[in-house]
FILUMTOR-868180 format. One line per field, with one value per residue (C-alpha): x, y, z; chain. Coordinates in steps of 0.2 Angstrom, whole numbers, padded with zeros to 4 digits. Layout:
BEGIN
c1 <- (X, ...)
c2 <- (Y, ...)
c3 <- (Z, ...)
kette <- (A, ...)
This chain:
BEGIN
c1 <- (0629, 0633, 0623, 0630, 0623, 0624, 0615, 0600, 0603, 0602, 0604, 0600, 0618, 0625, 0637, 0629, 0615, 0595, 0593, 0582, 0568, 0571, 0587, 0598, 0589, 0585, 0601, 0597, 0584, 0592, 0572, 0575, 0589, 0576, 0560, 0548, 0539, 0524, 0516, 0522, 0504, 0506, 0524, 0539, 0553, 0567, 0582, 0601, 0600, 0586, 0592, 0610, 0600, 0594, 0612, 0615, 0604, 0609, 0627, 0623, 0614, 0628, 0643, 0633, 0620, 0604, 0605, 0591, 0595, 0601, 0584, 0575, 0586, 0581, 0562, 0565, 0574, 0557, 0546, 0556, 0556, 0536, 0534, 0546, 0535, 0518, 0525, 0521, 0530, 0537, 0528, 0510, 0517, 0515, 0525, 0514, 0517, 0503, 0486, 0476, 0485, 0484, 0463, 0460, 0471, 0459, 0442, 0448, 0446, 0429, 0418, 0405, 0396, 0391, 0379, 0377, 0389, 0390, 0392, 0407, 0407, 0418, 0419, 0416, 0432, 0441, 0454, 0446, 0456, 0445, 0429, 0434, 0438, 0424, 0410, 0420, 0413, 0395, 0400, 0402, 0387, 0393, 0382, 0393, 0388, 0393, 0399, 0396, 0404, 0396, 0397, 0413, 0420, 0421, 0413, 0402, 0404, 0387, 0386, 0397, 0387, 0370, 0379, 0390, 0376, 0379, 0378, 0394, 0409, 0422, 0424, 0436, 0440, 0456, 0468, 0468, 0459, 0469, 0455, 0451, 0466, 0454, 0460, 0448, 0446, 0450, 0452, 0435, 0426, 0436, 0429, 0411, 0416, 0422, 0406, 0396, 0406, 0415, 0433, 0443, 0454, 0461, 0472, 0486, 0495, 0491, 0498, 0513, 0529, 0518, 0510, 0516, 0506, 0504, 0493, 0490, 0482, 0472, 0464, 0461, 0463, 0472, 0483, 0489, 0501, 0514, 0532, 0528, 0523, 0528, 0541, 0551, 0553, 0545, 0530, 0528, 0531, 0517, 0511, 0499, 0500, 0485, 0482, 0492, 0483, 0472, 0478, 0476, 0457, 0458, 0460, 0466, 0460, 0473, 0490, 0507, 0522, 0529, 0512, 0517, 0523, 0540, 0544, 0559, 0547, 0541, 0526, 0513, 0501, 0495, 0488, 0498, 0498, 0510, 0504, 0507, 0502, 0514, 0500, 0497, 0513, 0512, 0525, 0541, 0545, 0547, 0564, 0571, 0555, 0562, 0580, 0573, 0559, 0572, 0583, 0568, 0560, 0576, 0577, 0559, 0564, 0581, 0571, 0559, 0540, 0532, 0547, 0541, 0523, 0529, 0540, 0523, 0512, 0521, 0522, 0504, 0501, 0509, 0502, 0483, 0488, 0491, 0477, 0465, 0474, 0470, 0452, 0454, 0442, 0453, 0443, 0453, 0447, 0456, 0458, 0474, 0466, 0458, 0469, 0484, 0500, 0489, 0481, 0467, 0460, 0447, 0449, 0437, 0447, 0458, 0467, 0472, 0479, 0488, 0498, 0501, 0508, 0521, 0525, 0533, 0541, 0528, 0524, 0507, 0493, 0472, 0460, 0439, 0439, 0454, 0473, 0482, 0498, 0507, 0522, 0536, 0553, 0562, 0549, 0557, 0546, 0552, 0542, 0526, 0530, 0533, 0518, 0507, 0515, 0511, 0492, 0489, 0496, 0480, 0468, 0454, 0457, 0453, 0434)
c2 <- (0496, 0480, 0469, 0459, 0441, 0441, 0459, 0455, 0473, 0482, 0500, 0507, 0504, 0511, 0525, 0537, 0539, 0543, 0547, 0563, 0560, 0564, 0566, 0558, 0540, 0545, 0537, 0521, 0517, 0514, 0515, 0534, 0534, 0533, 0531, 0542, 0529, 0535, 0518, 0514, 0510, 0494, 0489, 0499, 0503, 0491, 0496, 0491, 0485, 0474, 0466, 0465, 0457, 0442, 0440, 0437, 0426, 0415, 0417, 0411, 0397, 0392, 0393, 0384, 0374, 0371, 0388, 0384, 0392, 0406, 0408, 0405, 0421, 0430, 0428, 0431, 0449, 0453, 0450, 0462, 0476, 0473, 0476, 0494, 0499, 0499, 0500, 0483, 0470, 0456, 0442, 0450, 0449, 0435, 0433, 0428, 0427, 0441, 0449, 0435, 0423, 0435, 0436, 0420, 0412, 0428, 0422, 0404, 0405, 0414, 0401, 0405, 0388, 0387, 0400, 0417, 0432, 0428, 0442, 0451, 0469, 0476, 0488, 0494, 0501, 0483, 0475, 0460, 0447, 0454, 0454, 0436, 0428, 0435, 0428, 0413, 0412, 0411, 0393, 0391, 0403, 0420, 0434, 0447, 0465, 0480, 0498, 0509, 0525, 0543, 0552, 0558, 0545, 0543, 0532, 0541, 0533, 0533, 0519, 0509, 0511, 0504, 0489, 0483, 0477, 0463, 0449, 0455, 0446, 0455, 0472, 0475, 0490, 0497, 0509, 0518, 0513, 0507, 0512, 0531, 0534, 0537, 0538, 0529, 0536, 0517, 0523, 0529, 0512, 0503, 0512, 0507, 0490, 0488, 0494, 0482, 0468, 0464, 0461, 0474, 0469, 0485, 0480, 0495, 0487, 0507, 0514, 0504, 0512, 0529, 0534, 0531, 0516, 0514, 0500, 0508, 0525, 0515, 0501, 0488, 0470, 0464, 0475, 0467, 0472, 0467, 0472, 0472, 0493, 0506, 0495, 0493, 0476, 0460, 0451, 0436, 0444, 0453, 0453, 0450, 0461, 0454, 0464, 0457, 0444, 0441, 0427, 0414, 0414, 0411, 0394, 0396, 0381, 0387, 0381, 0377, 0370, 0389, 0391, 0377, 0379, 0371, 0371, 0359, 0347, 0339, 0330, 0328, 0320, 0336, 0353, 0365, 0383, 0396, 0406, 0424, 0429, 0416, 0405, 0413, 0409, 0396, 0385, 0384, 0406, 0414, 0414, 0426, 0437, 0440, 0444, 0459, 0462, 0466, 0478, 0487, 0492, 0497, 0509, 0516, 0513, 0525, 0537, 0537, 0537, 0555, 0561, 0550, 0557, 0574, 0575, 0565, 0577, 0593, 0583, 0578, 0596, 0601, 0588, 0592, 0610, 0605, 0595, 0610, 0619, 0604, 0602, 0587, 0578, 0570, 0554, 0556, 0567, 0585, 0585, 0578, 0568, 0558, 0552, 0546, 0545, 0538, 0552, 0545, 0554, 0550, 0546, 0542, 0528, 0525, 0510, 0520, 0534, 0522, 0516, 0533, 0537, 0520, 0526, 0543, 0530, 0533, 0520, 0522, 0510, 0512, 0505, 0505, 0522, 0531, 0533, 0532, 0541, 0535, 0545, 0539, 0544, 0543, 0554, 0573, 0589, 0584, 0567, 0579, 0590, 0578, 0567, 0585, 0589, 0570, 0572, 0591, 0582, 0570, 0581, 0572, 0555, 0565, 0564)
c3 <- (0472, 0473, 0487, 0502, 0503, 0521, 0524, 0509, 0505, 0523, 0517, 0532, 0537, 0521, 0525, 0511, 0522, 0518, 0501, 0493, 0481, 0465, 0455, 0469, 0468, 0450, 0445, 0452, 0440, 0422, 0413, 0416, 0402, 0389, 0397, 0405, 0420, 0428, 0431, 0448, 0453, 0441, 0445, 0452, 0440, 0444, 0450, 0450, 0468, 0465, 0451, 0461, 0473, 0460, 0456, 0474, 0476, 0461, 0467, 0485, 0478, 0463, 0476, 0492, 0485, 0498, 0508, 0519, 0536, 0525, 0515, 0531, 0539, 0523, 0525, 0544, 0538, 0528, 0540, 0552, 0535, 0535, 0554, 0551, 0538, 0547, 0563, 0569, 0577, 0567, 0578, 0568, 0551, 0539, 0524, 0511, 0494, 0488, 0494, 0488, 0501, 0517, 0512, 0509, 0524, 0533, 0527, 0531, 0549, 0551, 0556, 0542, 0541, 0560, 0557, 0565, 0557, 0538, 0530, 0522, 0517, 0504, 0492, 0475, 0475, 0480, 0469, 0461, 0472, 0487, 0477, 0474, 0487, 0497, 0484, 0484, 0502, 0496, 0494, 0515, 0517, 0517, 0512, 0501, 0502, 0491, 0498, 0482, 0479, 0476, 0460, 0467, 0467, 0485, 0499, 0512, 0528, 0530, 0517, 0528, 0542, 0532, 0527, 0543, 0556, 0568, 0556, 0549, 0550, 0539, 0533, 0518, 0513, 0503, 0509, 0491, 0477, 0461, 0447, 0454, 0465, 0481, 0499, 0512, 0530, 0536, 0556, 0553, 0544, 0559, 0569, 0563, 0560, 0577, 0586, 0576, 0582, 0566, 0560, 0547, 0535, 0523, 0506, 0504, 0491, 0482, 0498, 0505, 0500, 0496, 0510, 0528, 0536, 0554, 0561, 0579, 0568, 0556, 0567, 0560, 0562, 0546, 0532, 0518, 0505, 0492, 0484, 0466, 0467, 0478, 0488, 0470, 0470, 0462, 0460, 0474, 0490, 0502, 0521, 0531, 0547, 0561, 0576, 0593, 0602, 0590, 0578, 0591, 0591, 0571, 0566, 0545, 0535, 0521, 0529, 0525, 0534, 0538, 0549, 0561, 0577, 0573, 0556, 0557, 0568, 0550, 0560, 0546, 0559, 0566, 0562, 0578, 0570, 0577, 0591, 0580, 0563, 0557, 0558, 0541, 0533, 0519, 0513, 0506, 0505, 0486, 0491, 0475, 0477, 0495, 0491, 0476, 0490, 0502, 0491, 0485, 0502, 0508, 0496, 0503, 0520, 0516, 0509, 0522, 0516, 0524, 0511, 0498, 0499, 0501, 0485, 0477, 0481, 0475, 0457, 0457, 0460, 0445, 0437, 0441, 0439, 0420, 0417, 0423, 0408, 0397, 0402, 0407, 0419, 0433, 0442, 0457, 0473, 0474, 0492, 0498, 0514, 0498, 0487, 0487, 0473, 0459, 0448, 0437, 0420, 0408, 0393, 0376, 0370, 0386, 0375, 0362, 0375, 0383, 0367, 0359, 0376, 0375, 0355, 0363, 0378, 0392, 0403, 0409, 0411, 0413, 0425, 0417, 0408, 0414, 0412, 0427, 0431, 0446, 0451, 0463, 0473, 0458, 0446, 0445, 0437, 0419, 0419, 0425, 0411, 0397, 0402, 0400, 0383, 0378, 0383, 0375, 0359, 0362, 0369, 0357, 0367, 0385, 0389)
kette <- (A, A, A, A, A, A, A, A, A, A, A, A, A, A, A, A, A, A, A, A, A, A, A, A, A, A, A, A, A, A, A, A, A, A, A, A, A, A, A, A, A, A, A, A, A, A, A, A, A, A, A, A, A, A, A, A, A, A, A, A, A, A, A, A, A, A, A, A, A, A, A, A, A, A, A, A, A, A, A, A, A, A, A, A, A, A, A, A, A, A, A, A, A, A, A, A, A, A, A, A, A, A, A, A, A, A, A, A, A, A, A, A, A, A, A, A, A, A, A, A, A, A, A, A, A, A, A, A, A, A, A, A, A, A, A, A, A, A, A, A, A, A, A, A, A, A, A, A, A, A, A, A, A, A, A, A, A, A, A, A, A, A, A, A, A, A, A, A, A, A, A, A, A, A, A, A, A, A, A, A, A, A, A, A, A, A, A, A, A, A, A, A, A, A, A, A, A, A, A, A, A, A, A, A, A, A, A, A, A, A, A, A, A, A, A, A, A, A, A, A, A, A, A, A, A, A, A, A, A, A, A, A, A, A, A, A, A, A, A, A, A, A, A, A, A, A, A, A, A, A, A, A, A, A, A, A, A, A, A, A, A, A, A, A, A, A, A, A, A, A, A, A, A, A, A, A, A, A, A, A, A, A, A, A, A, A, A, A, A, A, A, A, A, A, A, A, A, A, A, A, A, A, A, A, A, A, A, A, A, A, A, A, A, A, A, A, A, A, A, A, A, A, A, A, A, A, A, A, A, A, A, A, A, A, A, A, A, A, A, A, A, A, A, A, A, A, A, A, A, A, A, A, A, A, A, A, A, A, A, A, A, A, A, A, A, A, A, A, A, A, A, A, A, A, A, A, A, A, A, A, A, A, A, A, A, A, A, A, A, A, A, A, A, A, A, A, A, A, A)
């Protein structure tokens, strides 16, 4: 389908309606006609509306040249998709252009060298960009505390509450885990956080796109996610969402022009951030990562995401059911409260699994010791099925 410059790919007016996971949006995703993908958790396949969006993009910009007030609409109509997705409003959203920039335009604005709470709690199950930029902190004074898992793989929330005290400042914490697959109570961390007096920022880059997200249920003060997974699109594009009424005690030291209070003032003799959570905007928007970010999550947002997760969760079940069979030992939590749409399993030479995998064209990927199978809207019972016939081929590389 080919997609309208104007609408940026607005399929929530397309007269075909919602669609069904599985084989109806299968058909969408040319990989399928040779490839078995179950590596969503790396990097959504691509579809034919995202890469019709590129080409409107380059059409736009080959027939009009500078389509600045057009762009700026386009980056306008993704902060609005964003807000739909967590069910925000699009005055708390940022558009950034990845996790790394709505963390560290977060850490930015806690007064960490004036003393009093310097410490930043995250956890062992973090993606290193959090990890990062929180011991980069050190630098300004911060004290970086580690949340460890159990030998389940999980976190009690106890061990939250033995690290978060009232010297604490931040609390990060992942919505799903991308090396076991885990599923954080996060309500209930924010809940600890809060009475301690300290601020909550969750990463749901594993969850956006998989899992429905609302901001009101979870509580926290920041969620942050990208495009580049389970919202089908490209790399470059993300949010920051940050709780109402609350960015305008923040004062972010990383900046751009897009965080002023009037962009088109071009007064470089002042620092006047917006009054929102546009006051973590950047600069000049990843324009083309917009346009695909815009056909991808309006695929998701057609297919609606409690549908998503439920036509997810019926696969995985086939697809635990069959590593039980194989003996395999599965990192990720059995309950379904824990986890989320990544299933992980270990392996003895999880390199070598993952390469024998991609000779019989199966995309997966690995995370420490373990495969990870990521399974999406577009995966039917087949995929489960080839992937389990793959592995019992291999059982001498399952731990």
């Amino acid at each position: 389908m080919a997609v309208d410059r104007q609408s940026g790919s607005d399929l929530r007016s397309d007269p075909e309606g919602a669609f069904t996971p599985g084989i109806a949006v299968r058909s969408r995703f040319p990989i399928f006609e040779h490839t078995t993908y179950v590596n969503s958790c790396s990097q959504g396949a691509l579809s034919l509306d995202v890469r019709d969006a590129y080409q409107a993009y380059l059409d736009g910009w080959d027939a009009h040249g500078a389509e600045w007030e057009h762009w700026v609409e386009r980056a306008e109509a993704a902060r609005d998709a964003f807000a739909r997705l967590i069910g925000a409003q699009a005055d708390d959203v940022a558009v950034t252009t990845s996790v790394s920039q709505g963390v560290s335009g977060v850490v930015s604005a806690l007064p960490l060298e004036r003393g009093g709470r310097r410490r930043i709690v995250i956890t062992e199950l973090e993606f290193p960009t959090v990890g990062q930029i929180a011991h980069a902190q050190e630098l300004r004074g911060a004290e970086v505390v580690h949340v460890r898992p159990g030998p389940d793989g999980t976190i009690p929330l106890e061990r939250f509450a033995e690290a978060i005290d009232e010297r604490t400042a931040l609390v990060c914490c992942t919505v799903v885990s991308y090396r076991t697959g885990t599923r954080l109570d996060v309500a209930e961390v924010a809940r600890i956080a809060h009475d301690r007096g300290a601020l909550v920022l969750a990463d749901a880059y594993q969850a956006a796109g998989s899992v429905p997200l609302d901001v009101s249920a979870l509580d926290t003060d920041f969620l942050t996610a990208g495009t580049v997974k389970y919202l089908l699109a490209s790399a470059g594009l993300g949010f920051l969402w940050c709780r109402s009424g609350l960015a305008t005690s923040l004062l972010p030291t990383q900046t751009g022009w897009f965080a002023d209070e009037d962009i088109f003032q071009m007064d470089i003799s002042d620092y006047s951030p917006h009054a929102s959570a546009r006051r973590f905007d950047s600069g000049t928007p990843p324009v083309p990562s917009i346009y695909a970010g815009l056909a991808g999550m309006a695929i998701v947002e057609r297919a609606e995401v409690p549908a998503i997760e439920a036509h997810v969760r019926a696969l995985n079940e086939r697809l635990l059911a069959g590593l039980d069979e194989l003996g395999a030992t599965v990192a990720t939590p059995r309950p379904e409260e824990q986890r989320g749409a990544l299933i992980c399993v270990a392996s003895s030479d999880v390199d070598a699994l993952v390469r024998e995998l991609a000779a019989d064209r199966i995309v997966t990927s690995s995370r420490d010791r373990n495969l990870r199978i990521s399974l999406h809207l577009y995966n039917v019972e087949e995929d489960v099925d080839r992937v389990l016939a793959a592995l019992a081929k291999r059982r001498h590389l399952l731990a």
